[in-house]
N, CA, C and O of each residue as an XYZ file, in Angstrom:
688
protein
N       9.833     -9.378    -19.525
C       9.812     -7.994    -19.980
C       8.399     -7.422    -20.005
O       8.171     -6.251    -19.702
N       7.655     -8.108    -20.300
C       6.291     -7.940    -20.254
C       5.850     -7.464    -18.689
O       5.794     -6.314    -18.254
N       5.662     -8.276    -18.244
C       5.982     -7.794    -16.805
C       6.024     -6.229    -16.553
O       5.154     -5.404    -16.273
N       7.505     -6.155    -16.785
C       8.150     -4.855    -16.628
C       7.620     -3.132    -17.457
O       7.970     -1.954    -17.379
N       6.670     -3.901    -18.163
C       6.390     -2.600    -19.097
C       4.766     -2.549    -18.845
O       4.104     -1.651    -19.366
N       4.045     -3.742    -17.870
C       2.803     -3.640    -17.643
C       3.163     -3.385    -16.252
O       2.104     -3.683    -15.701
N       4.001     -3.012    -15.275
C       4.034     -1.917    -14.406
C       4.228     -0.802    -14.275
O       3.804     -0.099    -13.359
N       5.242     -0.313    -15.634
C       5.408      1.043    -16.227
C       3.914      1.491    -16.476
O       3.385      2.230    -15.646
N       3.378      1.168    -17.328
C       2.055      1.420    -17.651
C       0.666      1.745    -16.191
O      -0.355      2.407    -16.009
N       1.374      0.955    -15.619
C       0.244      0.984    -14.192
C       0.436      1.915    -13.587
O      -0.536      2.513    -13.127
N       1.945      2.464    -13.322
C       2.672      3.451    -12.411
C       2.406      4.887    -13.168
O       2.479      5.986    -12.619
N       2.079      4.639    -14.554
C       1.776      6.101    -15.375
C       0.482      6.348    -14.729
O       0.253      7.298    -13.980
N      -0.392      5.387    -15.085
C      -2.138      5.409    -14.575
C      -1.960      6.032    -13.024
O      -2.459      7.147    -12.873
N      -1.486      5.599    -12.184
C      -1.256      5.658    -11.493
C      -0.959      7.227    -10.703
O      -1.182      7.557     -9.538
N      -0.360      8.025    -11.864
C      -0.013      8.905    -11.104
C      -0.942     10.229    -11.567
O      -1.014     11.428    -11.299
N      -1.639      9.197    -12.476
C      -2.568     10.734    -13.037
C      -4.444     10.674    -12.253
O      -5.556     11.174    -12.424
N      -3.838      9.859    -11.515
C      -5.086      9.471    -10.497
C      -4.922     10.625     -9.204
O      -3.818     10.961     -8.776
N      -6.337     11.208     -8.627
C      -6.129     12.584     -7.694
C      -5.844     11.937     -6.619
O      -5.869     12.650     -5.616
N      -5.506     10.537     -6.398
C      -5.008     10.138     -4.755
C      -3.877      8.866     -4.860
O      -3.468      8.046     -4.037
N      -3.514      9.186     -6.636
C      -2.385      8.516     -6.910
C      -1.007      8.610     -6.342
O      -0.876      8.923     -5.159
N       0.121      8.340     -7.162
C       0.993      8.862     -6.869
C       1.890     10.211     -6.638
O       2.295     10.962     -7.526
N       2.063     10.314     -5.483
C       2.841     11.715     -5.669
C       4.215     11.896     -4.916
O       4.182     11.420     -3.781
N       5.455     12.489     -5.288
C       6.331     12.533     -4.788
C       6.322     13.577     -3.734
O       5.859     14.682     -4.017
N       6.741     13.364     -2.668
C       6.709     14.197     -1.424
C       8.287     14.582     -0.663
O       9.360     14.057     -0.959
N       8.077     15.534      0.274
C       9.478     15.621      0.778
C       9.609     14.195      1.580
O       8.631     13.572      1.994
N      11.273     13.687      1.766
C      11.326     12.362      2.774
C      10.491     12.868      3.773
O      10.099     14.032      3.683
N      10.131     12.091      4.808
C       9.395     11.946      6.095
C       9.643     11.029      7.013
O       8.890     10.129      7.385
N      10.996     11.337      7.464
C      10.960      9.662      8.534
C       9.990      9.952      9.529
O       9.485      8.956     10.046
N       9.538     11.233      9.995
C       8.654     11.014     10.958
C       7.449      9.918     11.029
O       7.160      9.081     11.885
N       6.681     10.376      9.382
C       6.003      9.523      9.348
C       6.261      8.188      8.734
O       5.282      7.502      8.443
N       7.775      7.619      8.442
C       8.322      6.354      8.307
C       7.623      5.805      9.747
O       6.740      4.954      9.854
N       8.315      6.576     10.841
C       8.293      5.778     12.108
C       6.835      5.756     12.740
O       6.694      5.112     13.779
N       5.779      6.388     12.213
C       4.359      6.092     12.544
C       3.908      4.971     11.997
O       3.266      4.139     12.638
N       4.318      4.814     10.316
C       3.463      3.632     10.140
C       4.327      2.478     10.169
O       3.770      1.404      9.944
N       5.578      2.464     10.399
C       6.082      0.983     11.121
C       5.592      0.987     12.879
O       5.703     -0.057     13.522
N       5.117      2.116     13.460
C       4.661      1.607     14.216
C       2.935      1.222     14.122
O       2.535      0.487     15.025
N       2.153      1.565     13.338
C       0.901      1.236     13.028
C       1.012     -0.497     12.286
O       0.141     -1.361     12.393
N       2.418     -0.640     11.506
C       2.456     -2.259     11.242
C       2.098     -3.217     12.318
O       1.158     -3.993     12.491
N       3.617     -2.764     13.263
C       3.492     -3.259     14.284
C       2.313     -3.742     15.477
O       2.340     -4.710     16.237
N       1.454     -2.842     15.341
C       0.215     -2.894     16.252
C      -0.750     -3.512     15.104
O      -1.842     -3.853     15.560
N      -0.617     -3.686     13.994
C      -1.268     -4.585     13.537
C      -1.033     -6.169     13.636
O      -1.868     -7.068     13.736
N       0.656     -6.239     13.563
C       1.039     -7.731     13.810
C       0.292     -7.823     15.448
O       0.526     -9.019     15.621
N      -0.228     -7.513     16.379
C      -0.322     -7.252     17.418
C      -1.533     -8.237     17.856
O      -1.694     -9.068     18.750
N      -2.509     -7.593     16.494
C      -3.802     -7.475     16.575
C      -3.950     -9.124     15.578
O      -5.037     -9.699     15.525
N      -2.992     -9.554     15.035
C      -2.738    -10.341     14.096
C      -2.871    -11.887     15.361
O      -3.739    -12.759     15.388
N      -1.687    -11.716     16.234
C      -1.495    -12.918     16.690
C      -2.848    -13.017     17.649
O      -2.849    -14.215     17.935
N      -3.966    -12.442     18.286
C      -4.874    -11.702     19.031
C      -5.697    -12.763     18.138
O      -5.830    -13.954     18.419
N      -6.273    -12.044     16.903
C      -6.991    -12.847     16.226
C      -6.662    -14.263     15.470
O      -7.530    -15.077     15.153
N      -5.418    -14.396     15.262
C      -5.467    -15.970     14.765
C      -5.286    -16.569     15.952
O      -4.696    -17.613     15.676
N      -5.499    -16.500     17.462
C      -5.332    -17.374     18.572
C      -7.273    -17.929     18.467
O      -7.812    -18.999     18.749
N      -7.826    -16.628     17.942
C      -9.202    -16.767     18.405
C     -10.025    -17.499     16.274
O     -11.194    -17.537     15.890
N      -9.257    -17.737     15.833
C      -9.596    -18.391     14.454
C     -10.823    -17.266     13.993
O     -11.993    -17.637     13.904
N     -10.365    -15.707     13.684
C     -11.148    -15.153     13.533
C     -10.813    -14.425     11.593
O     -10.196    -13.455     11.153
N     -11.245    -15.027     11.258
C     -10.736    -15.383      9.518
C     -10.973    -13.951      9.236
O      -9.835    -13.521      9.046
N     -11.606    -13.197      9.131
C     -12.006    -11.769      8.765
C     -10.854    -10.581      9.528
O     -10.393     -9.536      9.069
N     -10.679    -11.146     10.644
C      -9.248     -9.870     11.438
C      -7.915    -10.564     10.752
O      -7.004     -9.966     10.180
N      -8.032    -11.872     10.946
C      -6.182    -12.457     10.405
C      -6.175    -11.801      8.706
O      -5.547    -10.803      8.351
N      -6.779    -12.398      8.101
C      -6.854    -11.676      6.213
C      -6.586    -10.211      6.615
O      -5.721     -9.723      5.887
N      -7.010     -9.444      7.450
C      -6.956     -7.625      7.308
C      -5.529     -7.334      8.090
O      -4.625     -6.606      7.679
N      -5.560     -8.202      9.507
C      -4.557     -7.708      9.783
C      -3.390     -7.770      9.490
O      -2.593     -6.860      9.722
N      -3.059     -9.010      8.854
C      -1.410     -9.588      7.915
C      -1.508     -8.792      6.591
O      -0.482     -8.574      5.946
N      -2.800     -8.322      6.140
C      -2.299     -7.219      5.226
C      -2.042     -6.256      5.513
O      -1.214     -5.699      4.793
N      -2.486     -5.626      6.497
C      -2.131     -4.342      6.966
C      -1.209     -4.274      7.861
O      -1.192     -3.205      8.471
N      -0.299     -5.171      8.207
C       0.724     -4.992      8.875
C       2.235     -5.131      8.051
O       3.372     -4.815      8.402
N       1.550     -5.931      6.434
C       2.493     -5.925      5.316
C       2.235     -4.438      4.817
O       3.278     -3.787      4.889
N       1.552     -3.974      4.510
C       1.529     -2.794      3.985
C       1.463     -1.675      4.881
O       0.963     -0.682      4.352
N       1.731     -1.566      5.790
C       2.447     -0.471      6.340
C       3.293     -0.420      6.290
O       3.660      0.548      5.623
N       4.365     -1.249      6.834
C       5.862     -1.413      6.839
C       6.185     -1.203      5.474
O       7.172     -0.482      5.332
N       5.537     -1.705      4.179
C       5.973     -1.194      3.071
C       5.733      0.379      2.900
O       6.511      1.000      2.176
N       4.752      1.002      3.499
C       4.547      2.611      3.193
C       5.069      3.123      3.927
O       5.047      4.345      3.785
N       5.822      2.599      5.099
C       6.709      3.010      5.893
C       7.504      3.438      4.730
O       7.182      4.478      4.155
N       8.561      2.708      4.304
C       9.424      2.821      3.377
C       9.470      3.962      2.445
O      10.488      4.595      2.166
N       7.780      4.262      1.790
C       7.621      5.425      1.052
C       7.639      6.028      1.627
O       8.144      7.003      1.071
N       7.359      6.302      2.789
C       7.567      7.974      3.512
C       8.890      8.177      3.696
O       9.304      9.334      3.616
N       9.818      7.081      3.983
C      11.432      7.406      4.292
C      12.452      7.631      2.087
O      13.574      7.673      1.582
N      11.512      7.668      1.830
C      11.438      8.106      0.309
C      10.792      9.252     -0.363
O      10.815      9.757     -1.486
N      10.082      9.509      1.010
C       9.092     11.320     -0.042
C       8.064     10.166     -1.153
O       8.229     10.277     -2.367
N       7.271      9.344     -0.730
C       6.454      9.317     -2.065
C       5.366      8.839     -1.096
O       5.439      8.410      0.056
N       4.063      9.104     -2.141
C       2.843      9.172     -1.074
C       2.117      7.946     -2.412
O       2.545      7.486     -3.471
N       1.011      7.824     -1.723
C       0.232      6.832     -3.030
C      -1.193      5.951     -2.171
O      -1.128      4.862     -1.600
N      -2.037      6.575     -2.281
C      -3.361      6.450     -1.405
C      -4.165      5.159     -1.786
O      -5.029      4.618     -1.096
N      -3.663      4.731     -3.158
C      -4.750      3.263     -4.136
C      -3.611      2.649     -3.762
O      -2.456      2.945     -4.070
N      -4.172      1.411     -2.795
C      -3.127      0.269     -2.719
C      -2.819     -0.378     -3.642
O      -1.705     -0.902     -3.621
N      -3.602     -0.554     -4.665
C      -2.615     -1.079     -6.293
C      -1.710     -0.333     -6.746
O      -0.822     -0.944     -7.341
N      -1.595      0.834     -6.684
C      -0.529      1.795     -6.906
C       0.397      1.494     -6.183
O       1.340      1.109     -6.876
N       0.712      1.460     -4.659
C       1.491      1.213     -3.741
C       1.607      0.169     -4.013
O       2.759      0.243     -4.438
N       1.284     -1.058     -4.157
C       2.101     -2.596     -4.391
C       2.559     -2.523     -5.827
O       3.392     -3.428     -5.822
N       2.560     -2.038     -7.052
C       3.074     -1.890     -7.679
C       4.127     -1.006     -8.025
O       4.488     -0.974     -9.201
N       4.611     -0.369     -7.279
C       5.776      0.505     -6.535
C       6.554     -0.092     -5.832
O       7.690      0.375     -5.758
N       6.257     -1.220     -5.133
C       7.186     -2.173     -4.843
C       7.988     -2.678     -5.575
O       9.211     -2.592     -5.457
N       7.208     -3.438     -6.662
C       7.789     -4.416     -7.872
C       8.395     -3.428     -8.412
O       9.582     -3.727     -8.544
N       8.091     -2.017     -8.932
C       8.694     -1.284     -9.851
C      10.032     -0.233     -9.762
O      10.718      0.059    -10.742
N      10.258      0.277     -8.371
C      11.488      0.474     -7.665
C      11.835     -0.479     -6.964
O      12.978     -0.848     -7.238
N      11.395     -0.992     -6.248
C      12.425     -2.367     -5.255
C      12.657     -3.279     -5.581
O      13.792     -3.720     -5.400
N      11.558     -4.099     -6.305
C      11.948     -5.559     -6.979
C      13.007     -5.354     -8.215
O      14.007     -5.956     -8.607
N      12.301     -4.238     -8.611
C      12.931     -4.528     -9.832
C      14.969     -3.443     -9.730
O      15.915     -3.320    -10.507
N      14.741     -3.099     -8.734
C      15.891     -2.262     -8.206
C      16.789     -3.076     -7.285
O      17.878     -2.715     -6.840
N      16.198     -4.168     -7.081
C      17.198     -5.670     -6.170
C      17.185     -4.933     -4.792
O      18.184     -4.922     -4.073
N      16.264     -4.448     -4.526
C      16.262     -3.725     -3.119
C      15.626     -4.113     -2.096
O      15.760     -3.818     -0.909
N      14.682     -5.029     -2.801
C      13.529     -5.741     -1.678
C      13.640     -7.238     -2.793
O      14.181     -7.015     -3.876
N      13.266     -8.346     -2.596
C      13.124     -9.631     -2.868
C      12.027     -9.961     -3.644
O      11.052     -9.921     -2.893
N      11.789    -10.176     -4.430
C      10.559    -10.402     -5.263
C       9.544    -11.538     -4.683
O       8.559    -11.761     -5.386
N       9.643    -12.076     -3.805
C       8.544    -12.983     -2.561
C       7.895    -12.093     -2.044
O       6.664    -12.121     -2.067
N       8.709    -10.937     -1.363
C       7.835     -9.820     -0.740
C       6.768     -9.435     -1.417
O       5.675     -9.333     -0.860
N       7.002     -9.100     -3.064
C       6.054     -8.460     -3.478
C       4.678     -9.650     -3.526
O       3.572     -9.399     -3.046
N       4.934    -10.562     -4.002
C       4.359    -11.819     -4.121
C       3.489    -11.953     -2.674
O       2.313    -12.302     -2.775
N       3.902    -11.751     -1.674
C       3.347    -12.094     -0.507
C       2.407    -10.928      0.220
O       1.462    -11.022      1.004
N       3.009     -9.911     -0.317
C       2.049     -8.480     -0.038
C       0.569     -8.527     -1.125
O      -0.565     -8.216     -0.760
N       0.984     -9.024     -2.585
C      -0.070     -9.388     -3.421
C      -1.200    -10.488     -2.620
O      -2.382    -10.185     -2.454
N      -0.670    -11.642     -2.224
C      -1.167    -13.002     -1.955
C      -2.078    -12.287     -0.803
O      -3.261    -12.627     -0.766
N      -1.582    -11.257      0.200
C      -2.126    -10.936      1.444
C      -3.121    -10.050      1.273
O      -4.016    -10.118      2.115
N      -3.252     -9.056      0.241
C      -4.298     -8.168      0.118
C      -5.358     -8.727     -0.863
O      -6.375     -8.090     -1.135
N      -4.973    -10.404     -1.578
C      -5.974    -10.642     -2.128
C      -6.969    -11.424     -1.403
O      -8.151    -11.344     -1.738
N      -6.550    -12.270     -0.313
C      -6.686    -13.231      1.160
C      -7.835    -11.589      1.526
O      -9.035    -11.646      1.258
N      -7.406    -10.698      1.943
C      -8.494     -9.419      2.567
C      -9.950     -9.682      1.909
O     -11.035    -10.089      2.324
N      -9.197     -9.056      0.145
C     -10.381     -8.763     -0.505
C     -11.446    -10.051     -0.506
O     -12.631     -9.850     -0.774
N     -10.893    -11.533     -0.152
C     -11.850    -12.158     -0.691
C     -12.723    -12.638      0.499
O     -13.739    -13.309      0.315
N     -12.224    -12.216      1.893
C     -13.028    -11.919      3.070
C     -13.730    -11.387      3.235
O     -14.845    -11.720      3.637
N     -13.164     -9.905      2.873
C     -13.898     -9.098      2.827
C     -15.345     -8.815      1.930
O     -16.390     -8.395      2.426
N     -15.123     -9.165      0.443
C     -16.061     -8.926     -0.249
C     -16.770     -9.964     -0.763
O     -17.850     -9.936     -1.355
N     -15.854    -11.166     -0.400
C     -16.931    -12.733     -0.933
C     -17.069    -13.172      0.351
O     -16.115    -13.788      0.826
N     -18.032    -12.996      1.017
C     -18.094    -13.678      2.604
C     -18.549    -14.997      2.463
O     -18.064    -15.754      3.305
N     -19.486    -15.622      1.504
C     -20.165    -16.771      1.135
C     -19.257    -17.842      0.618
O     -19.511    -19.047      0.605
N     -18.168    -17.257      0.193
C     -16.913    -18.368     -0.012
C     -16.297    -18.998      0.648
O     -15.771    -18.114      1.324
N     -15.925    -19.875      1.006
C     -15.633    -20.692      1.622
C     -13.997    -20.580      1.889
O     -13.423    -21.078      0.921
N     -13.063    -20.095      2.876
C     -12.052    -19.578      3.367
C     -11.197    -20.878      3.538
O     -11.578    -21.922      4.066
N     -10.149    -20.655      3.072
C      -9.002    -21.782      3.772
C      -8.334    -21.312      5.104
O      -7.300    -20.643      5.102
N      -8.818    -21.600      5.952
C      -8.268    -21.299      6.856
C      -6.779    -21.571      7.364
O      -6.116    -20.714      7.947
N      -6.373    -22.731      7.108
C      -4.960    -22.813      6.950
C      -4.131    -22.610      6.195
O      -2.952    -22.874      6.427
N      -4.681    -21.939      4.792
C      -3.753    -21.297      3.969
C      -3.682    -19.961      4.623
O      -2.705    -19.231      4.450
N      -4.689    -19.623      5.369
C      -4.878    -18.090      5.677
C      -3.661    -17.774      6.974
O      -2.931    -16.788      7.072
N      -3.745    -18.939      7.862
C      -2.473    -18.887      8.898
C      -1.261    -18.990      8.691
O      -0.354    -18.582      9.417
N      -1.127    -19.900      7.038
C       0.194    -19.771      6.914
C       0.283    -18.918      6.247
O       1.372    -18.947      5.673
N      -0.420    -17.944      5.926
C       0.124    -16.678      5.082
C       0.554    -15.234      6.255
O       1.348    -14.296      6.181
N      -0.580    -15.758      7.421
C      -0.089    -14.425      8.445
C       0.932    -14.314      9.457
O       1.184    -13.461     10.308
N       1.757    -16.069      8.931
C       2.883    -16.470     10.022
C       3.903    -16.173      9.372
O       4.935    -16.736      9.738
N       3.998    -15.170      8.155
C       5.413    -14.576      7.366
C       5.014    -13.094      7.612
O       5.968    -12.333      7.447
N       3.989    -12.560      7.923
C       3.901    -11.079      8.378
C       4.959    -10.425      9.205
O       5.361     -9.266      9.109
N       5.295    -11.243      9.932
C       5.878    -10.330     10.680
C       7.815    -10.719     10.357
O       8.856    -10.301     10.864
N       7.614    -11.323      9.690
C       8.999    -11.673      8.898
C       9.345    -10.471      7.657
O      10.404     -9.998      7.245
N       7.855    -10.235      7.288
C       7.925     -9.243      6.316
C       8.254     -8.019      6.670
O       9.098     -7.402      6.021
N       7.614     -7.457      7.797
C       7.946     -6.338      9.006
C       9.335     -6.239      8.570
O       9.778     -5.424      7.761
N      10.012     -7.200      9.223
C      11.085     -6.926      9.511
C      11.791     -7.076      8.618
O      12.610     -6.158      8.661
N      11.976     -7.700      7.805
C      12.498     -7.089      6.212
C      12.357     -5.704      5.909
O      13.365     -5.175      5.440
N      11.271     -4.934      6.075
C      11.112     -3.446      5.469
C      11.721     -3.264      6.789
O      12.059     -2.104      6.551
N      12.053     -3.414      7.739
C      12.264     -2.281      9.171
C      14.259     -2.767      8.231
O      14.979     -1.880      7.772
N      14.440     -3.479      8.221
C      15.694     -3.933      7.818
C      16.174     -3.264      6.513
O      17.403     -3.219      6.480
N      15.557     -2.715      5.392
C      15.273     -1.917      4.008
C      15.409     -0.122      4.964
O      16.248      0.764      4.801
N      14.566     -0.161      5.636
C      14.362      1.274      5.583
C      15.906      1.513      6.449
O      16.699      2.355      6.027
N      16.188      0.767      7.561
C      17.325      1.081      8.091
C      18.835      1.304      7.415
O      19.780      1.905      7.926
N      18.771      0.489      5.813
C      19.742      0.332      5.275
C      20.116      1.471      4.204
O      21.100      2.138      3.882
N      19.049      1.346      3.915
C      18.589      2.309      2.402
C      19.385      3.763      2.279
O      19.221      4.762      2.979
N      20.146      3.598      1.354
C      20.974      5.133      1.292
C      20.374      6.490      0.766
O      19.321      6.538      0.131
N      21.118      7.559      1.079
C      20.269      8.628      0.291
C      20.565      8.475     -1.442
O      20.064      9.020     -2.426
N      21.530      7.552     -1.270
C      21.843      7.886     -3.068
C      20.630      6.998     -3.669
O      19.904      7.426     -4.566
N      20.458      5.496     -2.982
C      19.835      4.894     -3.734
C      18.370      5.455     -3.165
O      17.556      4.609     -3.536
N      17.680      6.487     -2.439
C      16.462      7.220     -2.517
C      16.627      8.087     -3.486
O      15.541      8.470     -3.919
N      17.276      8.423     -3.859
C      17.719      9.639     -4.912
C      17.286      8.459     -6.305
O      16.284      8.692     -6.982
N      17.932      7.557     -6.513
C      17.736      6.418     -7.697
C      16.369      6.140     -7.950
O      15.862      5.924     -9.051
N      15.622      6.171     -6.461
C      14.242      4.875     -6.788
C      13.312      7.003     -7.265
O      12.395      7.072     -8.084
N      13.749      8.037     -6.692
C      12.568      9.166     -6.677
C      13.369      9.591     -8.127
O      12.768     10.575     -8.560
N      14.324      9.285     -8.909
C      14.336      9.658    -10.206
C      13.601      8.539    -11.326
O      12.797      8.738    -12.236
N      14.222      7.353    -10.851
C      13.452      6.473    -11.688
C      11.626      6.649    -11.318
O      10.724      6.086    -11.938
N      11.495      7.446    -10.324
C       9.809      7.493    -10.617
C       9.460      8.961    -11.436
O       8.725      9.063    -12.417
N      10.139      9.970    -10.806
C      10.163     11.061    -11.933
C      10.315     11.097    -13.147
O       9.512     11.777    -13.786
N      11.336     10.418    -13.823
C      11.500      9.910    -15.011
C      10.414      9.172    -15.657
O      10.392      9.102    -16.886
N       9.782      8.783    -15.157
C       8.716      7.586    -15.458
C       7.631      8.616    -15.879
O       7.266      8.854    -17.030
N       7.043      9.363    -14.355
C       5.865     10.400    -14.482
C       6.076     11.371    -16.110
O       5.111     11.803    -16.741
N       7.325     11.525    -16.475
C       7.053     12.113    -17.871
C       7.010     11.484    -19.029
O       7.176     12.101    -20.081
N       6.751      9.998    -18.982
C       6.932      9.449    -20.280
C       5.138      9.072    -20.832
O       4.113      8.812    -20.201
N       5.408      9.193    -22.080
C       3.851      8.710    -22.468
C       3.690      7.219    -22.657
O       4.480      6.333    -22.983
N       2.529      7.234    -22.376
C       1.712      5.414    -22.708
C       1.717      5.220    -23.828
O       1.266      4.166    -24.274
């Protein structure tokens, strides 16, 4: 439960931020841009782990998980620019809505923390084979959200954009 009420809390923060959350009209147009921007990341994914290039595999298995997940928000009308906002929008309509699998969220977490610690601790010392087996479920993940967005009804978009409206008016 704890859990559940320290994502409520995040998703409030969240939306009172100027590149936070915001509800938008649906957009499959731009659903189908950034599952195709996933895609060309898984692209760029298998490219660089052929060449053991630790800095492109960490960016690109995250960014080919998190598109396909913001895919999803655009085929939902919701926008959300701080990727902590957006992965906690996962857990907080999908996980917790039995709509997406709670590994996903787990593995989108595991993948953008694999980035940050490339990215911003370069002097650390990288597992490289934890790092391959984390970018050899990317594209499993893809296709889970391409499999979500294809399924996903208007009622239950109607469910996940009230349970976030509902949310945006409650106090901390």
């Amino acid at each position: 439960m704890k859990e559940d009420k320290d994502q409520k809390i995040h998703v409030l923060w969240c939306f009172k931020q100027k590149r936070g959350i915001k509800l938008e009209e649906q957009n499959n147009t731009l659903c189908d841009v950034y599952i195709k921007k996933s895609k060309s990341s898984l692209n760029m994914l298998e490219s660089a782990a052929e060449k053991d290039e630790i800095d492109w595999i960490s960016t690109t298995a995250y960014y080919a998980r998190y598109f396909a997940f913001y895919a999803l928000l655009q085929k939902c009308g919701i926008k959300s620019e701080i990727h902590d906002c957006t992965i906690s929008l996962m857990h907080f309509l999908f996980v917790d809505e039995e709509l997406i699998e709670g590994h996903f969220y787990n593995e989108l977490q595991l993948a953008k923390e694999l980035r940050v610690d490339a990215q911003y601790y370069p002097t650390q010392e990288i597992d490289l084979d934890k790092l391959k087996k984390d970018s050899e479920t990317a594209k499993s993940f893809v296709l889970n959200m391409e499999e979500v967005i294809e399924k996903i009804t208007e009622e239950q978009i109607n469910m996940i954009r009230d349970k976030l409206n509902n949310t945006r008016h409650l106090k901390e």
